[in-house]
N, C-alpha and C positions, 0 to 999 in steps of 0.2 A: 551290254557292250563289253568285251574282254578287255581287260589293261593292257597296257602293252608289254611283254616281257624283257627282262632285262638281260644283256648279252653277257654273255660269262664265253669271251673268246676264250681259246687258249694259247698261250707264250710262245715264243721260241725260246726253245733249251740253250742259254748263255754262259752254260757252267763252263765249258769248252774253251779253247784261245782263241782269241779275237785277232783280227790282222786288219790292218792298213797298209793302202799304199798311196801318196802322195804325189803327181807330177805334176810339176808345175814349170811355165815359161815364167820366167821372172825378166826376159829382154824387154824392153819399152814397155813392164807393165811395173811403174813405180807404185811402192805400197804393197808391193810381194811379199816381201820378208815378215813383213806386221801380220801377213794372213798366214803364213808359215810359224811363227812362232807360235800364234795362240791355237792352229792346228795340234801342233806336236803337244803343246798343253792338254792339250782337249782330250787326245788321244790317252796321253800317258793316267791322266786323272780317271777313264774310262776303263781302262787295265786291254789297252791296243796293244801288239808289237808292231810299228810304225817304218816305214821305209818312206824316207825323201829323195824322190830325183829331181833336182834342176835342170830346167833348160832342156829337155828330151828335144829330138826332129820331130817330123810326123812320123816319122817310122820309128825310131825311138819310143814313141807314144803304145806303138804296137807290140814292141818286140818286149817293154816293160813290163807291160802288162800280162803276155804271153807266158814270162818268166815268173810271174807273183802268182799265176795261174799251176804253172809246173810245182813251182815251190808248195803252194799250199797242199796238192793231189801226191806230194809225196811224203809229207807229213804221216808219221806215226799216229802221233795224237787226236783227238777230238776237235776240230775247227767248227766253232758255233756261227761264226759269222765276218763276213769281210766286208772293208769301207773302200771308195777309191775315191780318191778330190781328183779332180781332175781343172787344171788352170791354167788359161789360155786366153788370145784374142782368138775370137770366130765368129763366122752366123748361122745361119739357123741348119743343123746336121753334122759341121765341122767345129774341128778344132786349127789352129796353127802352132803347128810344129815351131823350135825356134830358128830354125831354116826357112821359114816361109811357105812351107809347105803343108795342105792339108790333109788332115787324117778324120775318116768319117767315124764319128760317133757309135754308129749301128755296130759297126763291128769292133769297137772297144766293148761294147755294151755287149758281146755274145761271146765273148773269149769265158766269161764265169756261168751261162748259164746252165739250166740243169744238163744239158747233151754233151757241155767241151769241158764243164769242169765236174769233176764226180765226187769231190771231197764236201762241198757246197750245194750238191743236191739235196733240194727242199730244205736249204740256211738262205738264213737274209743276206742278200745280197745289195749294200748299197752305194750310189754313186751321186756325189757332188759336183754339178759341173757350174765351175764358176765360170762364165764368157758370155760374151754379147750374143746375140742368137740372131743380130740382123742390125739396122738404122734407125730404127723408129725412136722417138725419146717421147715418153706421157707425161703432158702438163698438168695431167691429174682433172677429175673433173667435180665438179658442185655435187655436193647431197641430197638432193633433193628426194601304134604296135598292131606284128605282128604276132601271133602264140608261136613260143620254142618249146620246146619239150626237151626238157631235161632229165637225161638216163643215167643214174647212178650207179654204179658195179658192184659186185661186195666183195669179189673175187678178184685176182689180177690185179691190185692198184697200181695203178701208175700216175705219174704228174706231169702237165704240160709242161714243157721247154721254158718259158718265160714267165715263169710264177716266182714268187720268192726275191721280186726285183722290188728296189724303190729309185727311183730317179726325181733327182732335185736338183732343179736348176735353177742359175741366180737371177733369171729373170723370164718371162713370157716369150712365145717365139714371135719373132720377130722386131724387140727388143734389143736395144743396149742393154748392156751392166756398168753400173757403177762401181769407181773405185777411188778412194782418196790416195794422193802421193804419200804422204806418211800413216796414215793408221793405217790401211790397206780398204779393202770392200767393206760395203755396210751389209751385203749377206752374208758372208766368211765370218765376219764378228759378230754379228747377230747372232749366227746360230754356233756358234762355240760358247757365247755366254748364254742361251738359252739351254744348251745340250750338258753344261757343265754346271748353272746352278737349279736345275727345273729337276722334277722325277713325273715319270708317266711316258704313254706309249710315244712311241718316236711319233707318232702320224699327230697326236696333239703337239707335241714340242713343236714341231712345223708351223703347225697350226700358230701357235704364238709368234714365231719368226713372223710369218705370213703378216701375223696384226702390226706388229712393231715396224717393219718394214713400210708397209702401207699408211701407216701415221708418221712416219720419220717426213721430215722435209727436207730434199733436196735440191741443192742449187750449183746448176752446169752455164757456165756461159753467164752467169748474171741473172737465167732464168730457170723458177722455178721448176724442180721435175718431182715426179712417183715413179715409183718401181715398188716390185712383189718377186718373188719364187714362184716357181712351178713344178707340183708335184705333183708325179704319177706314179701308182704303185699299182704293184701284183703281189703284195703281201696276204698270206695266208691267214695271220695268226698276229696276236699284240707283239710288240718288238720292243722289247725295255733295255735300255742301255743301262741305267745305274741300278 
């Protein structure tokens, strides 16, 4: 019986400048500012150039991001890779603008990928969306094929539209998120203290979020709840931050 072999992915090239962009509603969401500071930390210790908008509309949400899109694709330099936080009340597909209005996800999500942004094709491209994804609150619970054929080219490469993405969000769909009024969310802190004192591929760093979050105990209403992240990627290759 053969051993199994050991993966030797390879990196993304992160010699390049790294970018951030940050928007966040901070109206009726006390405990903003605590996830905004240890962000811009996060970022700065990471060697990000950072951009914060407060309080965008829904359409603000769009036109921001449109603009962090322009700005990168005219950039001289080498862009290794971009972050977006994205922070809001929503549920599951939107967000809320601080007008009350909502801005669909899907197409925040396709303003960087490989087809509308060309500086970022085939770079990591990742997006933090801290918000409720729906009503549900988890009381936590006790311990207790068809053949595809795959055609490879050796000529002509090119790469699918939505590769190169990671999407993490701060809770399941159709969940709430949590957030305390003064330290801010327990996933925004989570993973700024895992991302800034851990080393290894972004998709383990998660991974460790993921644990700590799920042993954390929380208490809404006098009853206890759990919560987790959810991530889904189309990452090519290992993605090291530090």
């Amino acid at each position: 019986m053969n051993s199994p072999q050991p993966l030797e992915g390879e990196a993304y090239d992160m010699s390049g400048a790294r970018v951030a962009l940050v928007l966040c509603v901070t109206k009726a969401r006390e405990g903003s500012e605590a996830d905004l500071v240890a962000l811009e930390g996060m970022f700065q210790q990471l060697g990000f150039e950072s951009t914060i908008k407060r309080d965008p509309t829904a359409q603000q949400f769009q036109e921001e991001l449109e603009k962090f899109q322009q700005a990168i694709d005219a950039r001289k330099d080498f862009v290794s890779c971009a972050f977006v936080v994205l922070m809001a009340h929503g549920r599951e597909g939107y967000l809320k603008g601080e007008d009350d209005q909502m801005v669909e996800l899907e197409n925040l999500f396709e303003v960087l990928n490989n087809k509308n942004c060309r500086a970022l094709r085939a770079k990591p491209k990742v997006y933090i969306v801290q918000a409720c994804r729906g009503e549900q609150r988890d009381p936590g619970e006790a311990v207790g094929g068809d053949n595809i054929e795959m055609i490879t080219k050796d000529h002509h490469p090119t790469i699918p539209t939505f590769t190169d993405f990671l999407h993490v969000y701060s809770t399941v769909e159709g969940y709430i998120a949590y957030r305390h009024d003064k330290d801010g969310s327990c996933f925004i802190q989570t993973l700024v203290d895992v991302f800034t004192k851990w080393r290894g591929p972004i998709l383990e760093l998660l991974t460790e979020v993921t644990r700590r979050m799920a042993e954390a105990e929380l208490v809404q209403e006098g009853k206890p709840r759990k919560v987790n992240p959810e991530i889904q990627s189309t990452l090519r290759k290992r993605l090291y931050l530090q």
